[in-house]
N, CA, C and O atoms as CSV, one atom per row, in Angstrom:
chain,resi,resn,atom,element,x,y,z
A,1,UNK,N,N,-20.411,-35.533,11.700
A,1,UNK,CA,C,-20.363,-34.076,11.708
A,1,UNK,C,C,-21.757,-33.567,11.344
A,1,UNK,O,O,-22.239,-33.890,10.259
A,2,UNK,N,N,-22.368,-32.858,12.117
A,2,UNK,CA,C,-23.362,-31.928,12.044
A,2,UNK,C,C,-23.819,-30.913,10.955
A,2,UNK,O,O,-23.585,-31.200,9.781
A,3,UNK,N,N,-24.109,-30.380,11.093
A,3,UNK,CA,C,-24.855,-29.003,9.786
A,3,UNK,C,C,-23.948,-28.007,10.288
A,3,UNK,O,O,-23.034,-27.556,9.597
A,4,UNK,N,N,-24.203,-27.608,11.611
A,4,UNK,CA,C,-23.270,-26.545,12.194
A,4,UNK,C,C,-21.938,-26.513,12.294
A,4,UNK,O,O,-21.179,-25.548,12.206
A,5,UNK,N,N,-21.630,-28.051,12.554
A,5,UNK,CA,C,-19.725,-28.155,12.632
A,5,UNK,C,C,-19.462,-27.957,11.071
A,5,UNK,O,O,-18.605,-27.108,10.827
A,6,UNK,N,N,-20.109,-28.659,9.839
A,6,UNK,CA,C,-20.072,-28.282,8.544
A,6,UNK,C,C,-19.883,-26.725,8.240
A,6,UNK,O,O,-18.770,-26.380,7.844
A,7,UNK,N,N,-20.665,-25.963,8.358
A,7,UNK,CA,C,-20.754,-24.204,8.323
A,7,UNK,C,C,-19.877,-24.087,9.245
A,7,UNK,O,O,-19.198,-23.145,8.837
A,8,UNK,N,N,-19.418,-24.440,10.275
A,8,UNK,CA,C,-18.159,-23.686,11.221
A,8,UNK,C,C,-16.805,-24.111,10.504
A,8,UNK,O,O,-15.782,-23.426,10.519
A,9,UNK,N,N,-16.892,-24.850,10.124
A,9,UNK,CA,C,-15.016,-25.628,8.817
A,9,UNK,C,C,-15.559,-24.377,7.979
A,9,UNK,O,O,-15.148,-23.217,7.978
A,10,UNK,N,N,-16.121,-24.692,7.598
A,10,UNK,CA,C,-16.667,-23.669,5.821
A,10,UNK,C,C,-15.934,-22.481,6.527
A,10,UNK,O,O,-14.841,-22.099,6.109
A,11,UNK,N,N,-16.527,-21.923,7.564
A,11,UNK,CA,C,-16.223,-20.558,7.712
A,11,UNK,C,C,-14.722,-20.326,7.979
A,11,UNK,O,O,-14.252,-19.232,7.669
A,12,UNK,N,N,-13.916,-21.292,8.543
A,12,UNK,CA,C,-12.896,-21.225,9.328
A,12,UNK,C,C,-11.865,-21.333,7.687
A,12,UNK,O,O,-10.754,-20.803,7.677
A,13,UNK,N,N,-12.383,-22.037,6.449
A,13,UNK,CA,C,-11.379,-22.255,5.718
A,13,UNK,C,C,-11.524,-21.043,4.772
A,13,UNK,O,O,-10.764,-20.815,3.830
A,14,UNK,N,N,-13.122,-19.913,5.311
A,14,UNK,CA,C,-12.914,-19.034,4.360
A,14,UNK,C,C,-12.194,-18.420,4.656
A,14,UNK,O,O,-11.521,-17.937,3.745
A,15,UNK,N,N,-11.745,-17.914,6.464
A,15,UNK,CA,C,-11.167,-16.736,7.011
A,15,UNK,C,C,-9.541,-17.493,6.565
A,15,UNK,O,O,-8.605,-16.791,6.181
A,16,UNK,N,N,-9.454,-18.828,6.687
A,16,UNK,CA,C,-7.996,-18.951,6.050
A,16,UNK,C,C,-7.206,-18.521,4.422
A,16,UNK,O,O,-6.041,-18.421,4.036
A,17,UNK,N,N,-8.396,-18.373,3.871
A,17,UNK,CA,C,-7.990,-18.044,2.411
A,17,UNK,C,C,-7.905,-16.523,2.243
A,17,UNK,O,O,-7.121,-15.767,1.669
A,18,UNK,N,N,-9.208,-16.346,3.092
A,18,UNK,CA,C,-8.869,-14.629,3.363
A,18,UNK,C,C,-7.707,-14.144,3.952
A,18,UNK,O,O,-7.076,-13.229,3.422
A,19,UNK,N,N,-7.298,-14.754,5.180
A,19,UNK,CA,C,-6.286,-14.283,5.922
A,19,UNK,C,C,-4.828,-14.344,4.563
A,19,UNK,O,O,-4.158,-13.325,4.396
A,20,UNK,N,N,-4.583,-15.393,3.883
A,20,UNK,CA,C,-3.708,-15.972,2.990
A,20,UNK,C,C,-3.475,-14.559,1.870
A,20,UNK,O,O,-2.484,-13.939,1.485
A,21,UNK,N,N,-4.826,-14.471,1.637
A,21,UNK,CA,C,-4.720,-13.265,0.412
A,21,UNK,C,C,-4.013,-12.497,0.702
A,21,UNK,O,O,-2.965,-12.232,0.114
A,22,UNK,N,N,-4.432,-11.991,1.651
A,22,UNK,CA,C,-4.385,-10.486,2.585
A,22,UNK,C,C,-2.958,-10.336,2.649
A,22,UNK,O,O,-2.389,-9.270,2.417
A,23,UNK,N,N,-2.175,-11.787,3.076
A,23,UNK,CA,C,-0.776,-11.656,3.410
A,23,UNK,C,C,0.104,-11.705,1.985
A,23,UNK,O,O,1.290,-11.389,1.891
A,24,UNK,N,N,-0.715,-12.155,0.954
A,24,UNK,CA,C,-0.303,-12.853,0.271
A,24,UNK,C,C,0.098,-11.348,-0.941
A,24,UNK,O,O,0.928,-11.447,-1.845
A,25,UNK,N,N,-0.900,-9.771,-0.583
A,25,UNK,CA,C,-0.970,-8.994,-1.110
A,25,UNK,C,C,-0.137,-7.983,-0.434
A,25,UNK,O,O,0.111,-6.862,-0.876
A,26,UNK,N,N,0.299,-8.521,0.759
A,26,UNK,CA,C,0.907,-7.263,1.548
A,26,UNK,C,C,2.609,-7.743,1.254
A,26,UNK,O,O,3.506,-6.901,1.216
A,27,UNK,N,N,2.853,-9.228,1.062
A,27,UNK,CA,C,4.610,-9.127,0.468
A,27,UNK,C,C,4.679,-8.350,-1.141
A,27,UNK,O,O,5.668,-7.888,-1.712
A,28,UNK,N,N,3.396,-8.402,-1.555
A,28,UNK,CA,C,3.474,-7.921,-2.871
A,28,UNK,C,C,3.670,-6.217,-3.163
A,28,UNK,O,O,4.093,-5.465,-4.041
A,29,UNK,N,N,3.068,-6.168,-1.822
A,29,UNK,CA,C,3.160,-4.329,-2.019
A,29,UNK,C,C,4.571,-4.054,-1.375
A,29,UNK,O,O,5.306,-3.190,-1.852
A,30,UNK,N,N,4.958,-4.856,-0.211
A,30,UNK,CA,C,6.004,-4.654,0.308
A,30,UNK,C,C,7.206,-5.081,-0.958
A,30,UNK,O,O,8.079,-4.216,-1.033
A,31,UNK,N,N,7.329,-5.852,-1.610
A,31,UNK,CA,C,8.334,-6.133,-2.860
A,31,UNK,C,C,8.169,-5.203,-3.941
A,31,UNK,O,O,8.985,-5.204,-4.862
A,32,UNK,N,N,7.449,-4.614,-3.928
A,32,UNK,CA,C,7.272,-3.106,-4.702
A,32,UNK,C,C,8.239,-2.349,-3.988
A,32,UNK,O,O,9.341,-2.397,-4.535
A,33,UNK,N,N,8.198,-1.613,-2.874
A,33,UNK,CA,C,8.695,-0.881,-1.960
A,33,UNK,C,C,8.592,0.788,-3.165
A,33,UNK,O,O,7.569,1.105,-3.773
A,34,UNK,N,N,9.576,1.367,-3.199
A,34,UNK,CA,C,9.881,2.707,-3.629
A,34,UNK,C,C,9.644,2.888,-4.939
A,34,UNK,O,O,9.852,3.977,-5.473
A,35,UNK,N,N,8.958,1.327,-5.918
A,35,UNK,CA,C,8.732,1.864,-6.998
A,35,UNK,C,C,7.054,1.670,-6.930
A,35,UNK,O,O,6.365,1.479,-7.932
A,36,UNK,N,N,6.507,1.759,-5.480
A,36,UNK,CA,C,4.902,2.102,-5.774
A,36,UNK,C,C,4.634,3.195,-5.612
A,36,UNK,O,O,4.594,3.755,-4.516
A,37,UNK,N,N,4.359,3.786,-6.899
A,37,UNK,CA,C,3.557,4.879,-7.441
A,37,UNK,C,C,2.098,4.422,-8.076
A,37,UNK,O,O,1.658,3.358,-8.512
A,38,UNK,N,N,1.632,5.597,-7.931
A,38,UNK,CA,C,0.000,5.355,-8.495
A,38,UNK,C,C,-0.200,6.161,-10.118
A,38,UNK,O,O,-0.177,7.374,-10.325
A,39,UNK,N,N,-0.383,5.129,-11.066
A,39,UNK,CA,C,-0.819,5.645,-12.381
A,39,UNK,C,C,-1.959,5.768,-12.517
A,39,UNK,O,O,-2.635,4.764,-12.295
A,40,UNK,N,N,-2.597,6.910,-12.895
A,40,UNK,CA,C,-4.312,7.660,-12.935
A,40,UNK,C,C,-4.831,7.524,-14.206
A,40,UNK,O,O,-4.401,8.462,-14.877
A,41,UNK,N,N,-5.470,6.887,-14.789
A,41,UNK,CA,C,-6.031,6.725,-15.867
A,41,UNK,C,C,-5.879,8.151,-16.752
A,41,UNK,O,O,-6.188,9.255,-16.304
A,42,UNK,N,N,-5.290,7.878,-18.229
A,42,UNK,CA,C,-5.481,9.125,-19.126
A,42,UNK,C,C,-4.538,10.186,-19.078
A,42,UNK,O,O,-4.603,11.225,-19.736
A,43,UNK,N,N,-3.029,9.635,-17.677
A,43,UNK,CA,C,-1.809,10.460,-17.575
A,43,UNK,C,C,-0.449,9.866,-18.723
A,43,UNK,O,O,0.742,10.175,-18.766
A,44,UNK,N,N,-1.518,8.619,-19.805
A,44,UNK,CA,C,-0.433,8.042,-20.392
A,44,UNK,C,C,0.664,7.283,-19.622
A,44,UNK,O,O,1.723,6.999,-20.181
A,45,UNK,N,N,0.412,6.952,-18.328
A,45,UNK,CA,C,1.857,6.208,-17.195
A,45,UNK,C,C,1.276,4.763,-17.669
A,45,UNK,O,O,1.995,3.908,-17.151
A,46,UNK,N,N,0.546,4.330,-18.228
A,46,UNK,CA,C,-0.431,2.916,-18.679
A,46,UNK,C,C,0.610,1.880,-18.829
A,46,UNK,O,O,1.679,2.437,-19.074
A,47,UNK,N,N,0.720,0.684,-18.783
A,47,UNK,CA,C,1.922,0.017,-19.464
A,47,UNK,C,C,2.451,0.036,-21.263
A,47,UNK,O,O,1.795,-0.266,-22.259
A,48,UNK,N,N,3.807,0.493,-21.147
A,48,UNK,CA,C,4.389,0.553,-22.519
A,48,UNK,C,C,3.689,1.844,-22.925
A,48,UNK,O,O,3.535,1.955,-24.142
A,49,UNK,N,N,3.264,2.774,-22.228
A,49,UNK,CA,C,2.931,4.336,-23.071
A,49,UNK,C,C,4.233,5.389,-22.696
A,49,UNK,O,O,4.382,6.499,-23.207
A,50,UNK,N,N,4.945,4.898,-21.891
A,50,UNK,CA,C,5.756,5.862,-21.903
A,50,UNK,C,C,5.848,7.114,-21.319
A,50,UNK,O,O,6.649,8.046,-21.401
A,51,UNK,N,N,4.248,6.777,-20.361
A,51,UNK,CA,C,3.939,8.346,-19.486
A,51,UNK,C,C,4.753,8.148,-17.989
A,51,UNK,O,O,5.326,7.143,-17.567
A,52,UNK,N,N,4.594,9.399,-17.393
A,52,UNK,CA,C,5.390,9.662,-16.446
A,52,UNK,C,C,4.629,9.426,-14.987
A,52,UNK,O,O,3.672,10.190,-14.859
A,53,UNK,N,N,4.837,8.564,-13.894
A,53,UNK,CA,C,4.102,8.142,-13.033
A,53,UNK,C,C,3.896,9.487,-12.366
A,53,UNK,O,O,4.611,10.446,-12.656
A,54,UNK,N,N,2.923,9.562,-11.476
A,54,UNK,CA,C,2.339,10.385,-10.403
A,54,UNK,C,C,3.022,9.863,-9.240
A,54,UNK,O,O,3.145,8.644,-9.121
A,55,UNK,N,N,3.623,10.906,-8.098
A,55,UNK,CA,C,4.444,10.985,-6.787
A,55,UNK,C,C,3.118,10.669,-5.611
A,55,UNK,O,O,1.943,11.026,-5.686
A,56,UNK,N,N,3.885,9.791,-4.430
A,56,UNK,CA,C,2.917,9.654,-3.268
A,56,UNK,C,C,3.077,11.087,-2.990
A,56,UNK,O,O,3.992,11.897,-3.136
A,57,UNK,N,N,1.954,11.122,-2.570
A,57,UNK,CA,C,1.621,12.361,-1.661
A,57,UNK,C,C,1.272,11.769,0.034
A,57,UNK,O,O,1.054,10.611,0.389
A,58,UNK,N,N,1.318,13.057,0.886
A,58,UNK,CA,C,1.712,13.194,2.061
A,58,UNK,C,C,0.359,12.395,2.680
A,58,UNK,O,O,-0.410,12.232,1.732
A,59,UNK,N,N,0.027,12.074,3.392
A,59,UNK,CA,C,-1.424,11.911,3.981
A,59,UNK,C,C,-1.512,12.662,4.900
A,59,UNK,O,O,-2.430,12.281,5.626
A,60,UNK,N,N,-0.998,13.633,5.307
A,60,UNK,CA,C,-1.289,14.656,6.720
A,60,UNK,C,C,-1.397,16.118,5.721
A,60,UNK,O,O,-2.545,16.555,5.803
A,61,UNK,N,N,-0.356,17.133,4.648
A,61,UNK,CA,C,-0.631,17.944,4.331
A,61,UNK,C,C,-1.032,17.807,2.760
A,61,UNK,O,O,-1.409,18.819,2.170
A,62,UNK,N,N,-0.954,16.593,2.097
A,62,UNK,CA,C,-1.007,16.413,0.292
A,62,UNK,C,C,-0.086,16.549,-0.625
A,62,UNK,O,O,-0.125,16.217,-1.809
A,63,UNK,N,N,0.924,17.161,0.108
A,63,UNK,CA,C,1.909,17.779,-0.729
A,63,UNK,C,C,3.082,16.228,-1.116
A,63,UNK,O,O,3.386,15.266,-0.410
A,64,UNK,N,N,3.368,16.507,-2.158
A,64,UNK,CA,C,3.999,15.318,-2.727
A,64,UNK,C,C,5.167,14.831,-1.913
A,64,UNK,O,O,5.892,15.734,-1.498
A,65,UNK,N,N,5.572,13.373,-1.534
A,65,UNK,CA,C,6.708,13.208,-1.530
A,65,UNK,C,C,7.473,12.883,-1.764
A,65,UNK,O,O,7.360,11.762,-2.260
A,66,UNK,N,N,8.927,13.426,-1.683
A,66,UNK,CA,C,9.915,13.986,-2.371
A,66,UNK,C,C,10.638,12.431,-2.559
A,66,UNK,O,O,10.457,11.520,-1.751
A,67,UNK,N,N,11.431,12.326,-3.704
A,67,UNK,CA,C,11.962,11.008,-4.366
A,67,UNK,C,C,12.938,10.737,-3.582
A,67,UNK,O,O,13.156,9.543,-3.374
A,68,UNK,N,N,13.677,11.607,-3.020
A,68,UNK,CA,C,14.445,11.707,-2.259
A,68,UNK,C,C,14.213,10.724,-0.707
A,68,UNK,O,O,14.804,9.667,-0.490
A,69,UNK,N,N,13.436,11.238,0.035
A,69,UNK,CA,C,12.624,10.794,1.037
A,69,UNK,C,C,12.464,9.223,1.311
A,69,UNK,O,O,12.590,8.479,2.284
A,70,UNK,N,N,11.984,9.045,-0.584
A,70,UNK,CA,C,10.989,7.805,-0.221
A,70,UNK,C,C,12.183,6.810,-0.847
A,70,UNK,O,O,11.695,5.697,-1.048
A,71,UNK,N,N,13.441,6.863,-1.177
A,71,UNK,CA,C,14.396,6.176,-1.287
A,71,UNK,C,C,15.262,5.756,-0.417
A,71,UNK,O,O,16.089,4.845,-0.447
A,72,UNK,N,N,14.944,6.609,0.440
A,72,UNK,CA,C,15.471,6.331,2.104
A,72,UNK,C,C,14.638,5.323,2.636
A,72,UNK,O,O,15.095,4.284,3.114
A,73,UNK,N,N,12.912,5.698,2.546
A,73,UNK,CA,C,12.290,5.528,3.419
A,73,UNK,C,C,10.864,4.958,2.586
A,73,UNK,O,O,9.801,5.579,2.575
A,74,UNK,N,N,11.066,3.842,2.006
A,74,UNK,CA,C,10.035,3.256,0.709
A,74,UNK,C,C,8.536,3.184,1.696
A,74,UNK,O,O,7.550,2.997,0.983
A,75,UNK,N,N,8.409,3.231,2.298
A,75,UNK,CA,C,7.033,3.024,2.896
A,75,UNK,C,C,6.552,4.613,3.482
A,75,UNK,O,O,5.471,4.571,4.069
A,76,UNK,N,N,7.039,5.669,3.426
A,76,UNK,CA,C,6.948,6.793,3.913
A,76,UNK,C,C,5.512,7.013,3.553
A,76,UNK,O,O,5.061,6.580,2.493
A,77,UNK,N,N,4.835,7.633,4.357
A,77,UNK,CA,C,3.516,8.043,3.822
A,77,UNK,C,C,3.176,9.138,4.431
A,77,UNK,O,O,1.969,9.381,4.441
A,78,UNK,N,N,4.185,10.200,5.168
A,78,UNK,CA,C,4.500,11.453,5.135
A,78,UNK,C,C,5.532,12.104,4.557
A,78,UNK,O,O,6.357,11.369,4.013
A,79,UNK,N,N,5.745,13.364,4.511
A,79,UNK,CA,C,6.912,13.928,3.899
A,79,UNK,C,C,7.577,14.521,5.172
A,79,UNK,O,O,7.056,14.342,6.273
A,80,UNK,N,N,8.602,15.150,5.039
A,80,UNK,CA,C,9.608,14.961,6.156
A,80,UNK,C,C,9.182,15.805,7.350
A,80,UNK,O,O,9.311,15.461,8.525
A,81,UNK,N,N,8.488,17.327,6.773
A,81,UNK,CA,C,8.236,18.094,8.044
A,81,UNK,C,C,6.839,17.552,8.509
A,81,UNK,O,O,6.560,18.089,9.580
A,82,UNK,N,N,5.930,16.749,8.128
A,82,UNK,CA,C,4.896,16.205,8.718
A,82,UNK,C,C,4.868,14.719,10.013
A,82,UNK,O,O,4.152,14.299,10.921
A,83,UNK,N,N,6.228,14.365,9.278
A,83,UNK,CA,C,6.463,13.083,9.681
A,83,UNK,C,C,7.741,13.531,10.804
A,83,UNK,O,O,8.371,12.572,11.252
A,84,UNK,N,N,8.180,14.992,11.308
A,84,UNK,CA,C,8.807,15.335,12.193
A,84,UNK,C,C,7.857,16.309,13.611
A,84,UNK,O,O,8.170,16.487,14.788
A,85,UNK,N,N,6.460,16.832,12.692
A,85,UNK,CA,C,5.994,17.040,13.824
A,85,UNK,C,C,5.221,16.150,13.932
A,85,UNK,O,O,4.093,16.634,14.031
A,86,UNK,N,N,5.200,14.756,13.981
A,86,UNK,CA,C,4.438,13.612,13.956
A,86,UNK,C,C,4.695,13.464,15.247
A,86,UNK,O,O,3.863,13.691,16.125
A,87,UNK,N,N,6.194,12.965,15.508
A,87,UNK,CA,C,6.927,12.533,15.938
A,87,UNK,C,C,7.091,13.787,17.166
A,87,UNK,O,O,6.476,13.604,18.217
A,88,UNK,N,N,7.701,14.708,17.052
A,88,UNK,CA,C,7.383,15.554,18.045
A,88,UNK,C,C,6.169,16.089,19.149
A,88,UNK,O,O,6.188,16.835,20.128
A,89,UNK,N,N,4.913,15.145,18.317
A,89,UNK,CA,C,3.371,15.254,19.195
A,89,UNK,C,C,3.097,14.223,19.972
A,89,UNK,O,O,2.160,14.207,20.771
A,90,UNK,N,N,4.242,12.902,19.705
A,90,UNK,CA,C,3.863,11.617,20.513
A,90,UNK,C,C,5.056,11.915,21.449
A,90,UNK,O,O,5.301,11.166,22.394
C-alpha cells in the first residue's frame, strides 16, 4: 500500500465515524421527540433548578408552538396556521 491508498483508508474511516456520529445524534434527538425543548442559560430550566423550559417556536412566523401541536406532532417545527399555508403553497 502506497502513501495515497494510506490517506484514501484514513479518509474513508474518517467519513465513517463522521457519518456514525451524525446518525448516532439524530436517534438521540429523535428519542427525545416532544420533550426537546431548549433551556437558555440564566432561565433557571438548568438541571435540578427547577426552572421552567422555553417552547419551540415556529421557524416561518416565531411564534411559539403550542404543547398541544407538538404532542401530536413531536417533530413540528411550524405551528399549525404556518404549517397549513405551507402546505397549501406546494
Amino acid at each position: 500500500m502506497d502513501d495515497i491508498d494510506a490517506a484514501n483508508e484514513l479518509a474513508e474511516q474518517d467519513r465513517q465515524g463522521a457519518l456514525a456520529e451524525h446518525f448516532r445524534r439524530r436517534r438521540t434527538s429523535i428519542a427525545l421527540g416532544a420533550a426537546d425543548v431548549r433551556h437558555t442559560p440564566g432561565n433557571g430550566a438548568g438541571p435540578g433548578e427547577g426552572g421552567k423550559a422555553e417552547a419551540r417556536h415556529c421557524s416561518d412566523c416565531g411564534h411559539a408552538i403550542p404543547a398541544q401541536r407538538l404532542a401530536a406532532q413531536p417533530y413540528a417545527t411550524r405551528c399549525i396556521g404556518c404549517q397549513t399555508k405551507h402546505e397549501r403553497e406546494r
